[in-house]
C-alpha positions as CSV (number, residue, x, y, z in Angstrom):
1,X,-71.3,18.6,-16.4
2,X,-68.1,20.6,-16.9
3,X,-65.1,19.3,-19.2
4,X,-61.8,18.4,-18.0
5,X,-59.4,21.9,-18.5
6,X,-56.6,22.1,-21.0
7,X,-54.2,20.7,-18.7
8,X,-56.0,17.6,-17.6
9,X,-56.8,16.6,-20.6
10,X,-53.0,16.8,-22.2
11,X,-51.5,15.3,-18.7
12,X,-49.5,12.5,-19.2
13,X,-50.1,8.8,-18.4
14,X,-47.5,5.9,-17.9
15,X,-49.5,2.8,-19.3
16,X,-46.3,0.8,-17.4
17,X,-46.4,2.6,-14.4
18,X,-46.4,-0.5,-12.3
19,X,-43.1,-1.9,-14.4
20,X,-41.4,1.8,-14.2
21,X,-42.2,1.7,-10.7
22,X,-40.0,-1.0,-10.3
23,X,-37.1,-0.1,-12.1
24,X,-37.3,3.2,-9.9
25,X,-37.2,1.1,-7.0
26,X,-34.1,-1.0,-8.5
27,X,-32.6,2.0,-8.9
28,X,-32.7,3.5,-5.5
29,X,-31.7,0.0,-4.0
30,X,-28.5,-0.4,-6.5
31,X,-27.8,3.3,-5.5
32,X,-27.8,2.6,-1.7
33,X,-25.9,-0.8,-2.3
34,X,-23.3,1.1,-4.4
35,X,-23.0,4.2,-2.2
36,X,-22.7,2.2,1.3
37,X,-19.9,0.2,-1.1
38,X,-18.0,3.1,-2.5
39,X,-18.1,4.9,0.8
40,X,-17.2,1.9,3.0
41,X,-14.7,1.0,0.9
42,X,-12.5,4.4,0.6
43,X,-13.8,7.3,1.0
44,X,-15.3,7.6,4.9
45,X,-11.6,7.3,5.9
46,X,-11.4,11.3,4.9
47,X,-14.1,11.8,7.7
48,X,-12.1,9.2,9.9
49,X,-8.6,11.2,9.8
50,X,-9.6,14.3,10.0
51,X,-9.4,15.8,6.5
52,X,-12.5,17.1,5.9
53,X,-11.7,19.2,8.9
54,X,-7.8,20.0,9.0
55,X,-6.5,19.8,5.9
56,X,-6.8,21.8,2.4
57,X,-7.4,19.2,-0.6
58,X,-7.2,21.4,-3.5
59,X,-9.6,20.8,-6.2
60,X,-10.0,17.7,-5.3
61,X,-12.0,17.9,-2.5
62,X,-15.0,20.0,-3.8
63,X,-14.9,17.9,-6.6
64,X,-15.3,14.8,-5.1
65,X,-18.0,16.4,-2.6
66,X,-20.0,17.8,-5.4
67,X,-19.9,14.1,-7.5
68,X,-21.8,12.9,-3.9
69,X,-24.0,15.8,-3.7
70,X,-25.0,15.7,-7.8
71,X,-25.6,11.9,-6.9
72,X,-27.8,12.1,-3.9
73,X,-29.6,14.6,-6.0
74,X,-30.1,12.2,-7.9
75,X,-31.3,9.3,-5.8
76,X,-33.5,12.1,-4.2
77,X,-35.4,12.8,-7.5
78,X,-35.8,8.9,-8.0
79,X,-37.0,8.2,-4.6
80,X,-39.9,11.6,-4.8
81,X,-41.0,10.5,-8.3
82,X,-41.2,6.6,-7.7
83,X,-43.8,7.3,-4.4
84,X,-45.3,9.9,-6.7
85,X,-45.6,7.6,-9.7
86,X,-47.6,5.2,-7.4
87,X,-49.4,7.8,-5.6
88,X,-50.7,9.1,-8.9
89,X,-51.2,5.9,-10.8
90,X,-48.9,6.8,-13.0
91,X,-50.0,10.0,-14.1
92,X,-47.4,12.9,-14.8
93,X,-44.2,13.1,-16.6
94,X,-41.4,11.6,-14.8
95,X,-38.3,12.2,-17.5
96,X,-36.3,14.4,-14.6
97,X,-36.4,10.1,-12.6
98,X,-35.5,8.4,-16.3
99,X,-32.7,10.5,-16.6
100,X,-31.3,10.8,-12.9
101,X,-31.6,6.3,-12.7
102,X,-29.5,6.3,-15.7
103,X,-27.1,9.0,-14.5
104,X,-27.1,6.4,-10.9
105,X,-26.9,3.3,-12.6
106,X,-24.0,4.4,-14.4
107,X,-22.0,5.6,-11.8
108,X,-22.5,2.4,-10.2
109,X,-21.4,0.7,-13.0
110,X,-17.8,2.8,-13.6
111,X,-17.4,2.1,-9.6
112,X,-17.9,-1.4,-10.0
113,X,-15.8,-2.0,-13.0
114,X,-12.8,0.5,-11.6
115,X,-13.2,0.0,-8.0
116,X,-14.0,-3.9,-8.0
117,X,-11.0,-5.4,-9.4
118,X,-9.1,-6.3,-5.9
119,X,-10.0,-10.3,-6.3
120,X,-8.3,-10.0,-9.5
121,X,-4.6,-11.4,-9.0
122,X,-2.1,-9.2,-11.2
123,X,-0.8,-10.6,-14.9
124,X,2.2,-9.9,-13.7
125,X,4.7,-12.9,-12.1
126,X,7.3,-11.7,-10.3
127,X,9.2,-13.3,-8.0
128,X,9.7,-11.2,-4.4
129,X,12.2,-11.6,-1.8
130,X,10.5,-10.8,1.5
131,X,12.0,-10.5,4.9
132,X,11.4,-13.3,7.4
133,X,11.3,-13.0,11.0
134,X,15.1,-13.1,11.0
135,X,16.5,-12.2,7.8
136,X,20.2,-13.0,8.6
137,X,18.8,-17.2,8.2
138,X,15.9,-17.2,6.6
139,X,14.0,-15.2,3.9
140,X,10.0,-15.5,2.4
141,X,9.3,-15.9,-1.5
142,X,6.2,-15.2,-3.3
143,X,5.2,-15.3,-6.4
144,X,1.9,-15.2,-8.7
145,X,0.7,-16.8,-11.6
146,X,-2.3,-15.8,-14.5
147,X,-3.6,-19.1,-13.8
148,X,-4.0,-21.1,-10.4
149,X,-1.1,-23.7,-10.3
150,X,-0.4,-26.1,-7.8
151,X,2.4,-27.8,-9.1
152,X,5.3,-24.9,-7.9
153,X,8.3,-25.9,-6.0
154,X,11.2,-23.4,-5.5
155,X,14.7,-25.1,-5.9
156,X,17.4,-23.2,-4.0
157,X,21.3,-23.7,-2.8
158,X,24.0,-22.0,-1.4
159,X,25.9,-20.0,-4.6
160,X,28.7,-22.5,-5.7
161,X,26.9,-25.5,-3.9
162,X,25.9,-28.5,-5.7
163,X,23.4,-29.1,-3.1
164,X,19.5,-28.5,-4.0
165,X,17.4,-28.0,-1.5
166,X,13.3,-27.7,-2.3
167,X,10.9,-25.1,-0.6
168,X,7.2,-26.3,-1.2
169,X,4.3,-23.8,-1.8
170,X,2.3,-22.9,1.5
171,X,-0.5,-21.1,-0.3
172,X,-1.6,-24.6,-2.7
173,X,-3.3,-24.5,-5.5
174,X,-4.3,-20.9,-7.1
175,X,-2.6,-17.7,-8.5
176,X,-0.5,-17.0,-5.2
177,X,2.1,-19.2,-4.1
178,X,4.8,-18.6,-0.8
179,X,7.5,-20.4,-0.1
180,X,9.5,-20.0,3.2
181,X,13.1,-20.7,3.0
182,X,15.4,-20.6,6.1
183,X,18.1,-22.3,7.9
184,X,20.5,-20.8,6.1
185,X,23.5,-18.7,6.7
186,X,24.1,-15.1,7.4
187,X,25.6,-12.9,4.4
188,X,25.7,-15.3,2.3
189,X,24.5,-15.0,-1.2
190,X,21.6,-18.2,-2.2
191,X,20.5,-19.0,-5.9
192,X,17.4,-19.9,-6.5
193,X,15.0,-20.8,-9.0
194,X,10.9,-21.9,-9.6
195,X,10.0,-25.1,-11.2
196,X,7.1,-27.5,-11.6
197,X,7.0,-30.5,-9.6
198,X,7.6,-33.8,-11.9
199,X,3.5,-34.9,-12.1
200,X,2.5,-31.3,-13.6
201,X,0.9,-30.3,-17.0
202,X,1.3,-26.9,-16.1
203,X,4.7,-25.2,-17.0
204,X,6.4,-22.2,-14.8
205,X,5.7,-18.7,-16.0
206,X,8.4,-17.4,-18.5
207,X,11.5,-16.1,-16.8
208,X,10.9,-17.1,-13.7
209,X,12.3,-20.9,-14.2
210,X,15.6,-18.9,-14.8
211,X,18.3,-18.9,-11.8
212,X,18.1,-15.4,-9.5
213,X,20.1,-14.9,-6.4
214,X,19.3,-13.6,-3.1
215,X,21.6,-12.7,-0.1
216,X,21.0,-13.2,3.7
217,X,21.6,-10.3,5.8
218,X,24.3,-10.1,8.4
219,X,23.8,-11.4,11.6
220,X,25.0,-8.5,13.1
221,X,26.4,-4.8,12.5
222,X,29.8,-5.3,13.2
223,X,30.9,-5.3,9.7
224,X,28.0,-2.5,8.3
225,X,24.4,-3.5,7.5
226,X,22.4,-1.2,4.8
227,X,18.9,-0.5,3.4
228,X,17.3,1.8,1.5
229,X,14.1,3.5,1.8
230,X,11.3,4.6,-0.4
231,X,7.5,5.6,-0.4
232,X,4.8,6.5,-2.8
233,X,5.6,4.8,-5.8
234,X,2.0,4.6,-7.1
235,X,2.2,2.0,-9.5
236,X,5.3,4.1,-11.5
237,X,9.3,3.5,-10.3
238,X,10.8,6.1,-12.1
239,X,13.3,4.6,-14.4
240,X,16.1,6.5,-13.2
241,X,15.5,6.4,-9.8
242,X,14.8,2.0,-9.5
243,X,17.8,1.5,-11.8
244,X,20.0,3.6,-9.4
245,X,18.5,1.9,-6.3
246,X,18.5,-1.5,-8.0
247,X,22.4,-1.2,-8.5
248,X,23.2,-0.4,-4.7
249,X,25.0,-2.9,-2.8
250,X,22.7,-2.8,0.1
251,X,20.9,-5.6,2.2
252,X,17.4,-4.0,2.2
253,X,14.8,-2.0,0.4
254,X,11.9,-0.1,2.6
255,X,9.2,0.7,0.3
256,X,6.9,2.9,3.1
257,X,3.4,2.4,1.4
258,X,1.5,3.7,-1.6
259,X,3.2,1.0,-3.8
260,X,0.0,0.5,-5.4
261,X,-2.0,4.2,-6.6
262,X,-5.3,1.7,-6.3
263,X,-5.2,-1.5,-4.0
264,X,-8.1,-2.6,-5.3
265,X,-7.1,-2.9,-9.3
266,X,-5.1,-5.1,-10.9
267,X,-3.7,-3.0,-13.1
268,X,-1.9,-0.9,-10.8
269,X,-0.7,-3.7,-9.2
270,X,1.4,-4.7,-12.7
271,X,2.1,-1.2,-13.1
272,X,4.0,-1.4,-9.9
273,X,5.5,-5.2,-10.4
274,X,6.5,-3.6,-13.7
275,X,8.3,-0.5,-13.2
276,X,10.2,-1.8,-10.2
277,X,11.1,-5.3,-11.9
278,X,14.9,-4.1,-11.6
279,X,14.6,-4.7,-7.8
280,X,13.3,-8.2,-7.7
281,X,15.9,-9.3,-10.9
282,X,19.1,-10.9,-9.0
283,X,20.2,-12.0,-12.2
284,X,23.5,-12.9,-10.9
285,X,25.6,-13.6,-7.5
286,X,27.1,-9.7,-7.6
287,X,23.9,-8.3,-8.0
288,X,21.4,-10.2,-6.0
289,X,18.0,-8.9,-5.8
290,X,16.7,-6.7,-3.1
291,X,15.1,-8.2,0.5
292,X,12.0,-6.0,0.7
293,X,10.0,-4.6,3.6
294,X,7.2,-3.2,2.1
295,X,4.6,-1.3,4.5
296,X,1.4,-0.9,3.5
297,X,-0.4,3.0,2.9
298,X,-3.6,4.3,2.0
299,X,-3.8,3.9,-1.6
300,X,-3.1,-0.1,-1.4
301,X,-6.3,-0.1,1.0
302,X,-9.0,2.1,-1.1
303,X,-12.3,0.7,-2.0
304,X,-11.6,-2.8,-0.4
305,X,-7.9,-3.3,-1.9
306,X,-6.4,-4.1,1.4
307,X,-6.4,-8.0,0.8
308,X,-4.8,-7.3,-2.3
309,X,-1.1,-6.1,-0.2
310,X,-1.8,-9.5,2.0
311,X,-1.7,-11.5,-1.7
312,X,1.4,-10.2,-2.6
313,X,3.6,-9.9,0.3
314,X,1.9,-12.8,2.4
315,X,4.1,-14.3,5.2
316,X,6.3,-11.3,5.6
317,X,8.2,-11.2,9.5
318,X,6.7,-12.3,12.5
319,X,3.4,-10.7,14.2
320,X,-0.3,-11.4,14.5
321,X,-1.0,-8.9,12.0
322,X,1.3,-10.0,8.8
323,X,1.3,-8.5,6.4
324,X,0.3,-5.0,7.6
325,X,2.0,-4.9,10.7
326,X,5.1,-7.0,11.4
327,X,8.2,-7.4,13.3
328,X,12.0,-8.2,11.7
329,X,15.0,-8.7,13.7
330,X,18.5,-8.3,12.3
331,X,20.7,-8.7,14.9
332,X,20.5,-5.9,17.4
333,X,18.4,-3.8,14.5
334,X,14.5,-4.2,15.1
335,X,12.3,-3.4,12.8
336,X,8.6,-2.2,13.3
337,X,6.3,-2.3,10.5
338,X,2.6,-0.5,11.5
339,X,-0.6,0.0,9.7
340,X,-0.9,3.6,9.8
341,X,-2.5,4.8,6.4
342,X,-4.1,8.3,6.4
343,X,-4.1,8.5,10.3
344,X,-5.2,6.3,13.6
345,X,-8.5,4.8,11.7
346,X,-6.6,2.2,10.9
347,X,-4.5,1.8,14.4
348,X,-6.6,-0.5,15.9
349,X,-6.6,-1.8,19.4
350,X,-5.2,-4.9,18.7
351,X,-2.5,-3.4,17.0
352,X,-1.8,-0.7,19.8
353,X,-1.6,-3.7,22.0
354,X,0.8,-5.5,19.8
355,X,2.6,-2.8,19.0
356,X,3.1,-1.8,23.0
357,X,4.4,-5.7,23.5
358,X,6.7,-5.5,20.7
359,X,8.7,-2.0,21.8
360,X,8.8,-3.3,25.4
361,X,10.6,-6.9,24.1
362,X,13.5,-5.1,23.0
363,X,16.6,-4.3,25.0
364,X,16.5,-0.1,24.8
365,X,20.4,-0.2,23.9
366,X,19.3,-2.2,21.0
367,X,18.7,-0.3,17.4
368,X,14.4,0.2,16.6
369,X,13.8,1.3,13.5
370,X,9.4,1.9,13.3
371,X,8.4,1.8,9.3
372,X,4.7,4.1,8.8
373,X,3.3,5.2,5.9
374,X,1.1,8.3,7.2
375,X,4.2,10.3,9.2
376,X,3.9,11.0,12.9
377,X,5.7,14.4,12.1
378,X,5.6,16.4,8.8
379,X,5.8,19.8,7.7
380,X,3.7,18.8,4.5
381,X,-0.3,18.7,4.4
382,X,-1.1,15.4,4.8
383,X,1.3,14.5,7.5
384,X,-0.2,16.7,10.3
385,X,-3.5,14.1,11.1
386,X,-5.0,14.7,14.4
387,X,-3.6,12.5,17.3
388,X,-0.9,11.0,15.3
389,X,2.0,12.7,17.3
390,X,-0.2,12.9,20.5
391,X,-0.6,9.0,20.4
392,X,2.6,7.4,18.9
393,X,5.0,9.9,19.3
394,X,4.9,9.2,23.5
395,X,5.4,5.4,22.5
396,X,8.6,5.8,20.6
397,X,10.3,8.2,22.8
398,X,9.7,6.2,25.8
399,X,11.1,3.1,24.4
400,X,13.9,4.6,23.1
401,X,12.6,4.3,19.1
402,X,15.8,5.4,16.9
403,X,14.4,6.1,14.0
404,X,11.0,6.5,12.2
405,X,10.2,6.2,8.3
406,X,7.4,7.3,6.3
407,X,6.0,8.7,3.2
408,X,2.2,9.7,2.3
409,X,3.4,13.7,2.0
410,X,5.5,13.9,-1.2
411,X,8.2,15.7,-0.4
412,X,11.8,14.8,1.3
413,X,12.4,15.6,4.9
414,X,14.3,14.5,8.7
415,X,13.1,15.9,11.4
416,X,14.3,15.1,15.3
417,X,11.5,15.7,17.9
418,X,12.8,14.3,21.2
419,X,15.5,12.4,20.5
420,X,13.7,10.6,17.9
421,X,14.6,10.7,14.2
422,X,11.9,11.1,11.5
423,X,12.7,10.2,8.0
424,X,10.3,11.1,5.0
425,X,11.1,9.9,1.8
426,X,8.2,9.8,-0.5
427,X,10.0,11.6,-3.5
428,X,9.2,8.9,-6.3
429,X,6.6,11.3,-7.1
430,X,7.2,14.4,-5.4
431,X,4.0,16.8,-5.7
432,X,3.8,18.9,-2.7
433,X,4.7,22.6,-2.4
434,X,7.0,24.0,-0.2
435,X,5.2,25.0,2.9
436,X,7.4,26.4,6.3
437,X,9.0,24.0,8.2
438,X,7.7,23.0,11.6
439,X,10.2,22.8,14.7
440,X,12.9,20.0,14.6
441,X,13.1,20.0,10.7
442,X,16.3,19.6,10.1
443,X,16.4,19.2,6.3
444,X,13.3,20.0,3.8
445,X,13.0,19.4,-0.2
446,X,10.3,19.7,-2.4
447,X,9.9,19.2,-5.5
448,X,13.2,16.8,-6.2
449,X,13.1,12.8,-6.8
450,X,15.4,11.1,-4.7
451,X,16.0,8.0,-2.1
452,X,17.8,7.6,1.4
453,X,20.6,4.6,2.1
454,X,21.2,4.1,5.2
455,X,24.2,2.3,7.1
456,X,24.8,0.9,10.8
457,X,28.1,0.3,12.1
458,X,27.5,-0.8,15.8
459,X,26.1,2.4,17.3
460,X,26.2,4.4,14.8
461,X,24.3,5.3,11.5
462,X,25.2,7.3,8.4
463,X,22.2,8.5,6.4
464,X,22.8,9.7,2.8
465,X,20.1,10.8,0.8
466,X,20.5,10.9,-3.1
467,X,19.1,12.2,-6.2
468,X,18.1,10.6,-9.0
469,X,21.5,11.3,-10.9
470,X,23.4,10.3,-8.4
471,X,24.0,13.7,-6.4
472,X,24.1,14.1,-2.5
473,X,21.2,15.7,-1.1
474,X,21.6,15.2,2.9
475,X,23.6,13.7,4.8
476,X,23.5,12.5,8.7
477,X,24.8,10.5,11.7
478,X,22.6,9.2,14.1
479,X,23.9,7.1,17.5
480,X,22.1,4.4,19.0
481,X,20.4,5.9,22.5
């Protein structure tokens, strides 16, 4: 009888192979479940807009696609050696399947950890002024807590008025409370304040049981009517930029999406509460705090953040779709928030319908003002998504859309394309290079941080765009058509 050769007799045997076996197979499911998770919850939406198509990335891109194709390598080794392992018995070395379940299980772990913190309120507790469906007599506050508290009551009054009126929480008991306060008066300026009701244990946050002013905006634009607008803050206001917005005596403040840099992480959430705390400070009648509009953008909805936007600016305007698309009315001034992040993915039907309603409500001679956060036209990279302009640009022209603002490219610019204005003002971070402009760009910078104030007297509008010291950059008049 012959002998076994050299290289049976050394070949390796896994005296576990059963237990390995299953590990392997733990593996491969975590590394679906993780995959299908990560993918879901972000990063299809590259596929979904077009990028992967139209649109250079920079390194980013091929980085990102080689992290997927190193990890289903990976989960391609594990899922050959596992059927092998059983196959053989566990005979043969297997360390290339050790090594690529630890690279997998690891990966999944970081996503998990970083990606898995949007049921996490922020630490933060600010108290935010939001637009109701009629800001001229009535206005939305919300606020969070560390812990969940049930106990909040908002005390409010007119400034100078003895007069204490309560606004009760409409969340209950947990870290998110929302308190609607309206029949009040147009321009006029309100105090208000948080407190616990009389039965609680649980005290107010620090800070926030201190008085803080608000004012109504007018009921018309007889007499002026001004907002600001912003985009792509990414969890950072600039100090010189929020101090300098924070001091204008204006009714509004668009912030066009990207407030958070990660919707789905808490932290970014405080980095942004934090850096723009100027804004929501009213610390006294002749500087009351900021009514915002916020809109929501990509960044707030990656890797399932999206509820995170709907916790902190719940109850915002009127619409079947609050928070993330919404209608305010200021008189004869509509405005038109829409959930447009990287592109139409997230346009859905029911929002198309809505959105069709809502434009063919309002009287034409009437000032609409549409808030976006991916632009319908851009001369920048990421603003030129595929059916954007074919699909909503029709919409606005035909019912007589004023004005459009947006952010998501980082760069400054107004374009007119049919009558219709087009405002980009995502300069809290500007990144972008210059690139040529593309027709109807009126005005183009790069490279510069800077905001955009905006005033209506009846029919007409004066736009003035500033730097961050304080300089002109642009300057406009638009008429109501």
């Amino acid at each position: 009888m012959s002998s076994p050769s050299k290289n049976q007799s050394k070949e390796y045997y896994n005296a576990h192979w059963k237990i390995t076996s299953v590990i392997l197979a733990c593996s491969i499911g975590l590394s679906f479940y993780f995959g299908i998770w990560v993918f879901i919850g972000g990063f299809w939406v590259w596929w979904a807009a077009g990028y992967m198509q139209e649109i250079p990335f920079g390194l980013l891109r091929p980085i990102a696609y080689g992290g997927w194709a190193f990890l289903i390598a990976c989960l391609c080794i594990d899922i050959y050696c596992t059927l092998r392992l059983i196959q053989r018995r566990g005979k043969g070395r297997y360390r290339f399947a050790y090594a690529s379940a630890i690279i997998i299980l690891i990966a999944g772990t970081v996503a998990f950890i970083n990606f898995g913190g949007g049921s996490f309120p922020t630490q933060n507790t600010p108290l935010i002024v939001l637009a109701g469906p009629d800001p001229s007599t009535g206005v939305v506050i919300d606020c969070f807590t560390p812990a969940s508290q049930g106990n909040l009551v908002m005390d409010w009054n007119k400034n100078g008025s003895s007069t204490v009126t309560q606004a009760f929480d409409t969340r209950g008991n947990g870290n998110t409370h929302c308190f609607i306060i309206d029949g009040l008066q147009p321009n006029t300026t309100y105090e208000y304040r948080l407190v616990a009701n009389s039965s609680s244990t649980q005290s107010v946050p620090a800070g926030n049981d201190q008085p803080r002013y608000f004012k109504t905006a007018p009921s018309n634009t007889t007499n002026g009517f001004s907002f600001l607008s912003i985009s792509d803050i990414h969890s950072n206001f600039v100090s010189p930029l929020v101090t300098r917005m924070a001091a204008e005596k204006t009714d509004f403040i668009i912030e066009a999406g990207d407030i958070s840099d990660n919707g789905a992480l808490a932290s970014d959430w405080d980095g942004y509460f934090s850096t723009a705390s100027p804004l929501f400070a009213g610390p006294n009648a002749s500087a009351p705090v900021k009514i915002l509009l916020p809109v929501i953008g990509n960044h707030e909805t990656n890797f399932f953040g999206k509820p995170s936007f709907d916790r902190y600016f719940h109850g915002i305007g009127n619409g079947t779709g609050s928070p993330y698309y919404y209608r305010v009315d200021v008189g004869n001034v509509h405005f038109i928030a829409l959930d447009i992040e990287w592109g139409l993915e997230s346009f859905t039907s029911d929002q198309a319908t809505w959105f069709n309603s809502t434009l063919a409500s309002i009287n034409p001679s009437d000032w609409i003002i549409v808030m976006t956060h991916c632009p319908v036209f851009s001369s920048g990279d990421d603003g030129n998504v595929t059916g954007v302009a074919a699909k909503i640009a029709p919409l606005l022209e035909h019912h007589g859309v004023d004005l459009v603002i947006s952010g998501h490219d980082h760069h400054y610019e107004r374009i007119v394309h049919n009558n219709v204005t087009y405002m980009l003002t995502a300069t809290v971070h500007p990144e972008d290079p210059p690139v040529p402009k593309i027709p109807g760009s009126q005005v183009c910078i790069w490279g510069q941080v800077m905001y955009a104030r905006y005033v209506i007297h009846g029919n007409r509008l004066d736009l003035t765009s500033i730097y961050e010291n304080g300089t002109i950059a642009d300057t406009a008049t638009i008429y109501n058509r």
